[in-house]
Structure formats: structure tokens, C-alpha cells
N, CA, C and O of each residue as an XYZ file, in Angstrom:
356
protein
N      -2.304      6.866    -16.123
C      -1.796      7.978    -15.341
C      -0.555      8.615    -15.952
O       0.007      9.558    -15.396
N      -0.151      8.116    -17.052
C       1.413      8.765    -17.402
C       0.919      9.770    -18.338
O       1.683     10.072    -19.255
N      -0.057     10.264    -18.284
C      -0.452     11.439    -19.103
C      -0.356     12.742    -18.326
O      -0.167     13.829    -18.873
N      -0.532     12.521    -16.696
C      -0.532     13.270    -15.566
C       0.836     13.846    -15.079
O       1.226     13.141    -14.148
N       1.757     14.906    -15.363
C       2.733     15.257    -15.069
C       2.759     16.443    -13.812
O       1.852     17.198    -13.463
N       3.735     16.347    -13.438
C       4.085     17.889    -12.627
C       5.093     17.978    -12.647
O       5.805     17.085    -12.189
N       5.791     19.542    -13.404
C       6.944     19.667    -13.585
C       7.886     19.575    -12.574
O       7.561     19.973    -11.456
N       9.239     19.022    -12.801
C      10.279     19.080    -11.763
C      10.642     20.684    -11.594
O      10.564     21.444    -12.559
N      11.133     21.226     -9.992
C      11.466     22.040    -10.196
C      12.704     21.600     -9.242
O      12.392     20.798     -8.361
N      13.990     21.985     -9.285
C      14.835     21.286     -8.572
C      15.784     22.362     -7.604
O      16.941     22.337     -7.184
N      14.763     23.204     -7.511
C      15.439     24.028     -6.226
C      14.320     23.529     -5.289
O      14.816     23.810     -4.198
N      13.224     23.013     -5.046
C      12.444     22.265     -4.110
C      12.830     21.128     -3.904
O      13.272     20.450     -4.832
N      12.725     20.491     -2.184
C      12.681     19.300     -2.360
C      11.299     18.281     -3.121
O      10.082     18.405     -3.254
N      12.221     17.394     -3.436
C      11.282     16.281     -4.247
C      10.087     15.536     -3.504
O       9.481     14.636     -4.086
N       9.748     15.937     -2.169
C       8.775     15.861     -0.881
C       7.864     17.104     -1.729
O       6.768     16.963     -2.271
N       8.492     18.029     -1.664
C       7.316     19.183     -1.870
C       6.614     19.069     -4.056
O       5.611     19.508     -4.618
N       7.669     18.369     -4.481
C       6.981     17.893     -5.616
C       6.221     16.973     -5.843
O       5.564     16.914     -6.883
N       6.169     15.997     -4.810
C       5.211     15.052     -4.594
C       4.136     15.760     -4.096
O       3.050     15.815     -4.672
N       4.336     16.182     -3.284
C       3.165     17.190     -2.689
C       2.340     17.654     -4.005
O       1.213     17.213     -4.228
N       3.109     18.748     -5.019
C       2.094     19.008     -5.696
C       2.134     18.264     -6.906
O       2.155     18.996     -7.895
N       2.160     16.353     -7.286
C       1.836     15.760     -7.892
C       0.330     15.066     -7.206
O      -0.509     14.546     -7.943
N       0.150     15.162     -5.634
C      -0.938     14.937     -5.362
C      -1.457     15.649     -5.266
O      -2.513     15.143     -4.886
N      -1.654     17.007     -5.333
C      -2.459     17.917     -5.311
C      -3.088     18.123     -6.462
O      -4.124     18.781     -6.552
N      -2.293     17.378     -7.754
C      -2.673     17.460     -9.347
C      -3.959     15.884     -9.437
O      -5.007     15.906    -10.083
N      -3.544     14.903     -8.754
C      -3.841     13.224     -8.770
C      -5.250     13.855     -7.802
O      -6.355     13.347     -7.992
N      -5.101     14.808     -6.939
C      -6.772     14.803     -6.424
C      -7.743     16.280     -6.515
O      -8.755     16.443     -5.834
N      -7.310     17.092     -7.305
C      -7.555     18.037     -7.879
C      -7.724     18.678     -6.602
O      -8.848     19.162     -6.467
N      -6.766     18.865     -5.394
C      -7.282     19.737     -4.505
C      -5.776     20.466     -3.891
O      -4.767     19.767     -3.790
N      -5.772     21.633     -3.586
C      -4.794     22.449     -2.953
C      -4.458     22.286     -1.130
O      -5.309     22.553     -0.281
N      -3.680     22.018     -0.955
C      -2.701     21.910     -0.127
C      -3.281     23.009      0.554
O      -3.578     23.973     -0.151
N      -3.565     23.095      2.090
C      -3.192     24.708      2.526
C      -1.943     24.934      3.129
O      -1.389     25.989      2.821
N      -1.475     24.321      3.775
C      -0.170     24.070      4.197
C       0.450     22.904      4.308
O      -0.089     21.871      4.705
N       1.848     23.045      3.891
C       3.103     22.518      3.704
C       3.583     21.239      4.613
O       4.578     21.518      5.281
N       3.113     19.930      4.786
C       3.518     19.953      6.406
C       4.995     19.871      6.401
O       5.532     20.049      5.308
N       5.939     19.573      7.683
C       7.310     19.598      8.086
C       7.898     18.532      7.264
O       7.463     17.427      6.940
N       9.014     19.152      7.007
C      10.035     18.157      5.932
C      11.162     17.310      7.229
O      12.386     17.181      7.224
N      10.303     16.934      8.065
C      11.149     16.174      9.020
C      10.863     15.760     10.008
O      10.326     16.584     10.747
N      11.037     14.333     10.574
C      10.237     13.134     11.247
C      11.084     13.112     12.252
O      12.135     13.631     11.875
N      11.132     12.841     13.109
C      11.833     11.998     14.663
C      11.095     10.311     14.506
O      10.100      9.767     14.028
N      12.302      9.992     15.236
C      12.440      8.825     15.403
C      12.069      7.730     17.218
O      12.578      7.940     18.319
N      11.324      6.945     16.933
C      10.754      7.081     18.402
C      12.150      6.183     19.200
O      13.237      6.237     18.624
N      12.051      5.494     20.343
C      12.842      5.517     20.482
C      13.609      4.043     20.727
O      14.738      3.891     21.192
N      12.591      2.907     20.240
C      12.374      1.985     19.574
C      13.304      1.595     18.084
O      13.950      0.621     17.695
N      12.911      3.104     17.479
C      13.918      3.088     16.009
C      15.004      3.466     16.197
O      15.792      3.334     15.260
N      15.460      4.045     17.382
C      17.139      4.202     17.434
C      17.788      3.228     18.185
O      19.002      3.177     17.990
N      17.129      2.102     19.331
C      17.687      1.253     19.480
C      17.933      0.357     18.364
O      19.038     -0.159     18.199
N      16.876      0.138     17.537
C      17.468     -0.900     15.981
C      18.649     -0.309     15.494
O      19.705     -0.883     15.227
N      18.401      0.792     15.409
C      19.713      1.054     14.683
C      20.969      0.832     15.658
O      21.825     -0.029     15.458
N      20.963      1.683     16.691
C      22.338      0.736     17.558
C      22.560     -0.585     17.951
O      23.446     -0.998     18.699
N      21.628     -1.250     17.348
C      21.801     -2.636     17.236
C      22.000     -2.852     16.125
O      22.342     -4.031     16.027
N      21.976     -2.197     14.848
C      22.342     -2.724     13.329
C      23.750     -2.365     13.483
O      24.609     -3.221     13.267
N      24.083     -1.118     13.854
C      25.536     -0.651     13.865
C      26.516     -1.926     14.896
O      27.592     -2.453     14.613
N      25.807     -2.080     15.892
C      26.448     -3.071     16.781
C      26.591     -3.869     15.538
O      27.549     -3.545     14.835
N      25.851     -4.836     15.118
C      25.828     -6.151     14.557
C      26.431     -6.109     13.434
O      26.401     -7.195     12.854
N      27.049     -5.170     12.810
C      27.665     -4.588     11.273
C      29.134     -4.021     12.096
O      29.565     -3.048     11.477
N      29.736     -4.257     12.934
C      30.912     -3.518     13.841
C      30.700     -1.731     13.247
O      31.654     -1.013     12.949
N      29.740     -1.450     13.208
C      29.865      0.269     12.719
C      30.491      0.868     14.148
O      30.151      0.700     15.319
N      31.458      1.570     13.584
C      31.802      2.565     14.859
C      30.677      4.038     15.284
O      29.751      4.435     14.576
N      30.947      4.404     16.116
C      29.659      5.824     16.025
C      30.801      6.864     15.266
O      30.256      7.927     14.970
N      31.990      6.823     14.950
C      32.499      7.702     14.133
C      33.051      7.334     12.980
O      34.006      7.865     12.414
N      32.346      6.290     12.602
C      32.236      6.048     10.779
C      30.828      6.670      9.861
O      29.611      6.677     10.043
N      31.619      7.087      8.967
C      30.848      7.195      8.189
C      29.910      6.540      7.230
O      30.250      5.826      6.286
N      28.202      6.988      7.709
C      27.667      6.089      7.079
C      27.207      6.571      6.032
O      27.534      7.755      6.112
N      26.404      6.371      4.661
C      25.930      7.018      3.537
C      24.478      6.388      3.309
O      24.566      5.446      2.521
N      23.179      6.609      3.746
C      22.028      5.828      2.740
C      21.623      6.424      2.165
O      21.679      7.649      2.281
N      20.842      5.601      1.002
C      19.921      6.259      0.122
C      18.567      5.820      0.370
O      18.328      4.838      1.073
N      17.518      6.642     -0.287
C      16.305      5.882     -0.283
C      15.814      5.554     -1.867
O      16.485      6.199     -2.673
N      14.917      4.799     -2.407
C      14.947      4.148     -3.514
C      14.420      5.326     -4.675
O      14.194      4.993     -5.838
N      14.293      6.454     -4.289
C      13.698      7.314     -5.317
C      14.795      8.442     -5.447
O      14.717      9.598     -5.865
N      15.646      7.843     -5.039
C      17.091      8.929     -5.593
C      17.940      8.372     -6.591
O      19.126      8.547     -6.312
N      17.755      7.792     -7.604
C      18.134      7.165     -8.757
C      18.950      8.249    -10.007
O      19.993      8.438    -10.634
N      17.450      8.776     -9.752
C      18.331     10.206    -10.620
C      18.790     11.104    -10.052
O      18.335     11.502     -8.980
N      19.883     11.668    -10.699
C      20.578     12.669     -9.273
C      20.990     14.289    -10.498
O      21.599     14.237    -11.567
N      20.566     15.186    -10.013
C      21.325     16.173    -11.185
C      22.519     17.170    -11.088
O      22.775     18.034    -10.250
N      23.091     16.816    -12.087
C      24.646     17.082    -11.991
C      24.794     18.458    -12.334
O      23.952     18.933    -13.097
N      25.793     19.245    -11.871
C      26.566     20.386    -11.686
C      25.847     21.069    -12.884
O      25.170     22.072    -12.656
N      25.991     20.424    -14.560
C      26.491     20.792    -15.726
C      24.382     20.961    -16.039
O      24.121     21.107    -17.233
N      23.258     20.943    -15.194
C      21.836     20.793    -15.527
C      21.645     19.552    -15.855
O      20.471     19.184    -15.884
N      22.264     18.975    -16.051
C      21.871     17.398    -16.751
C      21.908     16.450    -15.475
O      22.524     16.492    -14.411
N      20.892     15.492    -16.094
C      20.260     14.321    -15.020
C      21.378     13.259    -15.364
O      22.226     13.457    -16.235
N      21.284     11.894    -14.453
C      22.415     11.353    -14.570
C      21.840     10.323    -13.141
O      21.237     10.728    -12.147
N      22.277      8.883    -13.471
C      21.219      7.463    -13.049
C      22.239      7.253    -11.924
O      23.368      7.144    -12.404
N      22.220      7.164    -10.635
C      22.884      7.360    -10.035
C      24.042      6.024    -10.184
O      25.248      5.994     -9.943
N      23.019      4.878    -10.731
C      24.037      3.571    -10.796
C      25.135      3.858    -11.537
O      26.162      3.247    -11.240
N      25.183      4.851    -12.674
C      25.743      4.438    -13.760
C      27.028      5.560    -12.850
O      28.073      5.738    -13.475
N      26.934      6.089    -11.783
C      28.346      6.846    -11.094
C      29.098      6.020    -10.159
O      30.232      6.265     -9.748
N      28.210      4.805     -9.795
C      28.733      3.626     -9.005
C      29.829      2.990     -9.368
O      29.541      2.037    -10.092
N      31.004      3.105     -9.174
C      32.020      1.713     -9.471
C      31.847      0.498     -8.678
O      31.517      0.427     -7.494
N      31.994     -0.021     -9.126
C      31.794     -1.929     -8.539
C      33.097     -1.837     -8.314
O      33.717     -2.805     -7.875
């Protein structure tokens, strides 16, 4: 499969480039887009006020996550850049 590309374009989100990396992986067109955004039932927000409980998070701290496919991140200057390597330990 690493012969199979779809160009990055990075004024889209990387949802809608997946989108048309499967649209390339099953040779078929999309007719519409679906929503770039989920709710949470309400099950998943008690976990979380129970993770925040159990971690002393305040509700006015700031939290930051990532998800595992944001590794590369692209910087100001066009150039890509590993997100670890901006991490200080």
C-alpha cells in the first residue's frame, strides 16, 4: 500500500484527507462530507468528571490533549516538524 498516496493539503482538515485517502483505497467518491464533529453521550462526560476529579483537575485549568496522529505538526516557516522533537522533558 505505500505506493498509494494522497497529497497533503494543509488548509483542510486531516479528517477530510483521510476522507479522500479512502476514497483513493476504494476507488469510490464521497457524495457528501459528513460533520467534522461528535457529541459526547452522557456517560462520556461523567468519565471525564471523574478523571478530572481523580487527577485534582480544577474546571478552570487548563487542559491540552493530543490524539496519536498529530506527530507532525507544520510550522509557521512551511516546514514539517515531529512534534516530540518541540517537547522539553
Amino acid at each position: 500500500m505505500a505506493s498509494l498516496t494522497v497529497p497533503e493539503n494543509d488548509s483542510v482538515h486531516n479528517v477530510q484527507t483521510n476522507i479522500k485517502l479512502c476514497e483513493a483505497l476504494t476507488g469510490k467518491k464521497f457524495d457528501e462530507e459528513p460533520p467534522l464533529e461528535f457529541y459526547l453521550t452522557g456517560e462520556e462526560e461523567n468519565l471525564s468528571k471523574q478523571f478530572y476529579a481523580d487527577h485534582s483537575i480544577k474546571d478552570d485549568e487548563l487542559v491540552i490533549g493530543f490524539h496519536p496522529g498529530c506527530a507532525i505538526i507544520l510550522k509557521e516557516d512551511g516546514n514539517r516538524k515531529n512534534l516530540q522533537s518541540l517537547v522539553k522533558n
